[in-house]
C-alpha positions in Angstrom: -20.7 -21.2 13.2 -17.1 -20.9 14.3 -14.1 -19.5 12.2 -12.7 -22.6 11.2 -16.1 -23.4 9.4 -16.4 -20.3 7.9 -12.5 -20.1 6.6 -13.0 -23.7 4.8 -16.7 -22.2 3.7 -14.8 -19.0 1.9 -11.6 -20.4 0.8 -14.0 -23.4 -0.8 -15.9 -20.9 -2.5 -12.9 -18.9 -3.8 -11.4 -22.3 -4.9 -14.6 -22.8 -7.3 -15.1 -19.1 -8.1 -11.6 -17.1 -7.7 -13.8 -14.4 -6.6 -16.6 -13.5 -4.2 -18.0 -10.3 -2.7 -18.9 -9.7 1.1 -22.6 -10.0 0.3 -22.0 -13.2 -1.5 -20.2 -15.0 1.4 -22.2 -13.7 4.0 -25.4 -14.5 2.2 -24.0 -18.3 1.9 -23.0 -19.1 5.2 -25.6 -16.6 6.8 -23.6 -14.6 9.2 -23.3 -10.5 8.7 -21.1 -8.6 6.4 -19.3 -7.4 9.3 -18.1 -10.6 10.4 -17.2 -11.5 6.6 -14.6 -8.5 6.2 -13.1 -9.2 9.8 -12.7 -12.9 8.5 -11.7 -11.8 4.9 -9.0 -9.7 6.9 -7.7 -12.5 8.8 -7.1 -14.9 5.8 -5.5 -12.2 3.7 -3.3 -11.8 6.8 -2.3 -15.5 6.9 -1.8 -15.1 3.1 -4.6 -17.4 2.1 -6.7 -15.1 -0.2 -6.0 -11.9 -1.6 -8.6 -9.3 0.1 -10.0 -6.6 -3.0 -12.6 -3.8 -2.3 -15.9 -5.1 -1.6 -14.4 -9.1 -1.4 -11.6 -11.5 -2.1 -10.0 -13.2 -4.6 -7.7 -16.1 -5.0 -3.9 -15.6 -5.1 -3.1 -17.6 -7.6 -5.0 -14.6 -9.8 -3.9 -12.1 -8.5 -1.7 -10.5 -11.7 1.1 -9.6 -9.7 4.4 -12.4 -9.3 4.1 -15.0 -6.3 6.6 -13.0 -4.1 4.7 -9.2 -4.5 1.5 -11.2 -3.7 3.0 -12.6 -0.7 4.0 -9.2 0.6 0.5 -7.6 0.1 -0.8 -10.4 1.5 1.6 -9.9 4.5 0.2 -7.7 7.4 -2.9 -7.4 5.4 -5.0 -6.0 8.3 -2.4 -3.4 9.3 -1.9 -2.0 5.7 -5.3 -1.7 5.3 -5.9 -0.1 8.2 -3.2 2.5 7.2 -4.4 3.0 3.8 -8.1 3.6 4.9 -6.5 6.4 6.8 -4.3 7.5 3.9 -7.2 7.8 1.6 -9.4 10.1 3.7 -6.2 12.4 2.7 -7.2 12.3 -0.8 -9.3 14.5 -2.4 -11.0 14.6 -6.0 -9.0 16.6 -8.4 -5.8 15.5 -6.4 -2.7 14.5 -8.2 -1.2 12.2 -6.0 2.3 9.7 -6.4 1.9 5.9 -5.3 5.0 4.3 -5.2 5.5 0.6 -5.6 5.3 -0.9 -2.0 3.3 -3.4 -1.1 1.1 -1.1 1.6 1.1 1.5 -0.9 -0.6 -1.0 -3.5 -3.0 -1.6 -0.9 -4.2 1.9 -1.3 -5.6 1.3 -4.6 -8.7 -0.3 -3.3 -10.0 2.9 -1.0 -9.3 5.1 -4.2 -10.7 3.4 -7.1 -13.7 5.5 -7.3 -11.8 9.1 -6.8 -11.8 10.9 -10.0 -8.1 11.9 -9.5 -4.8 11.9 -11.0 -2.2 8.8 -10.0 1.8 8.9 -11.1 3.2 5.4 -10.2 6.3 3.3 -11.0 4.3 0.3 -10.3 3.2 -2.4 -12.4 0.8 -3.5 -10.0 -1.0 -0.2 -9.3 -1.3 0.3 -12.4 -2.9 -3.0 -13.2 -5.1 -2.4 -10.1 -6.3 1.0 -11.5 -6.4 0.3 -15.0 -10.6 0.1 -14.9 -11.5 2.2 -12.3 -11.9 6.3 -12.1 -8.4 6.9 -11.7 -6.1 8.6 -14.6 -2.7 7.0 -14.6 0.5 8.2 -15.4 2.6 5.5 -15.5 6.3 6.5 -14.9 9.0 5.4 -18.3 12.3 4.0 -17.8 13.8 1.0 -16.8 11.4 -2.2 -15.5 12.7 -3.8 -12.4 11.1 -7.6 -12.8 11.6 -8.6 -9.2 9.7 -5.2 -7.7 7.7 -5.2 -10.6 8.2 -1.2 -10.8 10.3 1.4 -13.2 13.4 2.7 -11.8 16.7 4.2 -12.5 17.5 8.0 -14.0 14.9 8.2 -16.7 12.3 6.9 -14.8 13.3 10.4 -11.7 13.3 12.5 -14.9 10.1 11.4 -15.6 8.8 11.8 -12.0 10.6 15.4 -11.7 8.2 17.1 -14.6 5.4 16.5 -12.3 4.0 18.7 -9.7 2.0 16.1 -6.9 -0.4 17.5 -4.3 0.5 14.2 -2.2 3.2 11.6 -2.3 2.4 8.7 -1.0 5.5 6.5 -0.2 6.9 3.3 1.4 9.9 2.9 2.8 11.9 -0.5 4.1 12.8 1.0 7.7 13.0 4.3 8.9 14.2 5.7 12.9 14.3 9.2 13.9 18.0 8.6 14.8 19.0 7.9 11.2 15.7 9.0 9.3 15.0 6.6 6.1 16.8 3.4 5.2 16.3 1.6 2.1 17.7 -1.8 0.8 18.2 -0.1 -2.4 19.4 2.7 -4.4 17.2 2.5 -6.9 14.2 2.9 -4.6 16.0 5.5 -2.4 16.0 7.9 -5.4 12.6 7.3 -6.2 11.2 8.7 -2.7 13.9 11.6 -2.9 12.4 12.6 -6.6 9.0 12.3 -5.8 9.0 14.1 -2.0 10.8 16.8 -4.0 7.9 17.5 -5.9 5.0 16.8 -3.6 3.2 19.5 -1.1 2.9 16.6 1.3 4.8 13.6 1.5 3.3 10.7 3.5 4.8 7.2 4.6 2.8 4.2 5.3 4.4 2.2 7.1 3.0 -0.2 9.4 4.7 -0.4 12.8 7.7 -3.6 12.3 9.8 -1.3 10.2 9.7 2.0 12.7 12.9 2.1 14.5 14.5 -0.3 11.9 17.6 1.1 10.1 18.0 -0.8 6.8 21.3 -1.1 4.3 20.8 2.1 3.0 20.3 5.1 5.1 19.5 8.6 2.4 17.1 11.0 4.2 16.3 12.5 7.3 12.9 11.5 8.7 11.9 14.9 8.0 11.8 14.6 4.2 8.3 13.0 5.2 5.4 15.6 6.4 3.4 12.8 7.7 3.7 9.1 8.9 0.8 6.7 8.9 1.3 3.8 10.7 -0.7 1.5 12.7 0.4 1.2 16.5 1.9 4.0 18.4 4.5 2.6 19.2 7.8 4.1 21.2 9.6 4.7 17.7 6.5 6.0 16.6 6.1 8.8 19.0 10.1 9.6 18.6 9.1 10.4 15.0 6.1 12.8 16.4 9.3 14.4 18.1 11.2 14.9 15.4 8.7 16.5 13.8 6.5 14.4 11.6 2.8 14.1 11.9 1.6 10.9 13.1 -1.5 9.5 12.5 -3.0 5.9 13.6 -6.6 6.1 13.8 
């Protein structure tokens, strides 16, 4: 059966169900699990479905506002491939900090069964955690409705009484030339307070915003120990220059 058959086949059966697992799909139209994700990751890419650990769900039920849906849903199959990196970072007992980007969020599906600790400023991670093994700490202070996260002074008070093993952070462009670049202040003092209180700091960040500059430039590359990406690109490798551990694969 070709792709075109199987995408009406899943997005049919998410339209009835708002949910199925891999098994559940591949079982149905009789193909392996392995072609299943690949598919799964293709239509989350194109925004069609929303992929979850172990399957998919509908968008519409997802409980996240239309436009954060559409950005996880955006380069689905590179920020997942960056987060299944991320996580092999993690380790039970960790305390870690997720901020609230949309490759970050991703993460929450490779960590759900790590008996760890999560700080977050984001609605939706902690929505996406709420059930799981996870203990959440979720971060007080102002609620920003469009990002659906908490920012503003309180909410770096709150993240400054913490000590984190890992940050895990996004960022909306960053170059070795002019380090990190935000379109926001609010966000920008987010990653300061919480790399200032990590042993690590990592950025995922798939490949289209390395060697962007954004609106706001407020850190040196280096505030970062490591970047994960996806591609290694040219502007990746400048970063591996200026002294950040890359890793793709």
């Amino acid at each position: 059966m070709n792709f075109q058959k199987r995408k009406r086949i899943i997005l049919d059966k998410l339209t009835d169900m708002g949910e199925a697992s891999v098994k559940e799909l591949a079982d149905e139209i009789g193909i392996s699990e392995i072609t299943i994700r690949r598919d799964l990751l293709i239509l989350a890419g194109e925004g069609l479905l929303y992929r979850t650990h172990g399957g998919a769900m509908r968008l519409d039920l997802v409980k996240t506002p239309t436009n954060f849906t559409n950005k996880i849903a955006s380069n689905a199959e590179a920020k997942d491939h960056i987060c299944r990196l991320a996580a092999r970072h993690i380790q039970e007992g960790d305390t870690i900090f997720m901020d609230c980007g949309s490759t970050v969020f991703r993460l929450c599906q490779f960590i759900k069964n790590k008996e760890i600790h999560v700080v977050t400023n984001s609605l939706p991670v902690l929505q996406e955690l709420m059930d799981s093994s996870v203990k959440i700490n979720l971060v007080g202070g102002e609620v920003d409705k469009e990002r659906q996260a908490v920012h503003g002074k309180i909410a770096e008070e709150h993240i400054a009484r913490y000590h984190f093993d890992k940050a895990f952070l996004g960022v909306d462009g960053i170059s070795a030339a002019k380090g990190l670049s935000a379109h926001s202040e609010l966000e920008a003092g987010i990653t300061l307070t919480a790399a200032a209180h990590a042993e690590e700091t990592y950025l995922l960040c798939d490949a289209s915003k390395i060697g962007k500059d954004k609106y706001l430039q407020f850190a040196p590359a280096t505030l970062a120990n490591v970047i994960i990406s996806n591609k290694k690109t040219e502007a990746v490798l400048d970063l591996a220059k200026a002294g950040l551990t890359v890793i793709t694969d």
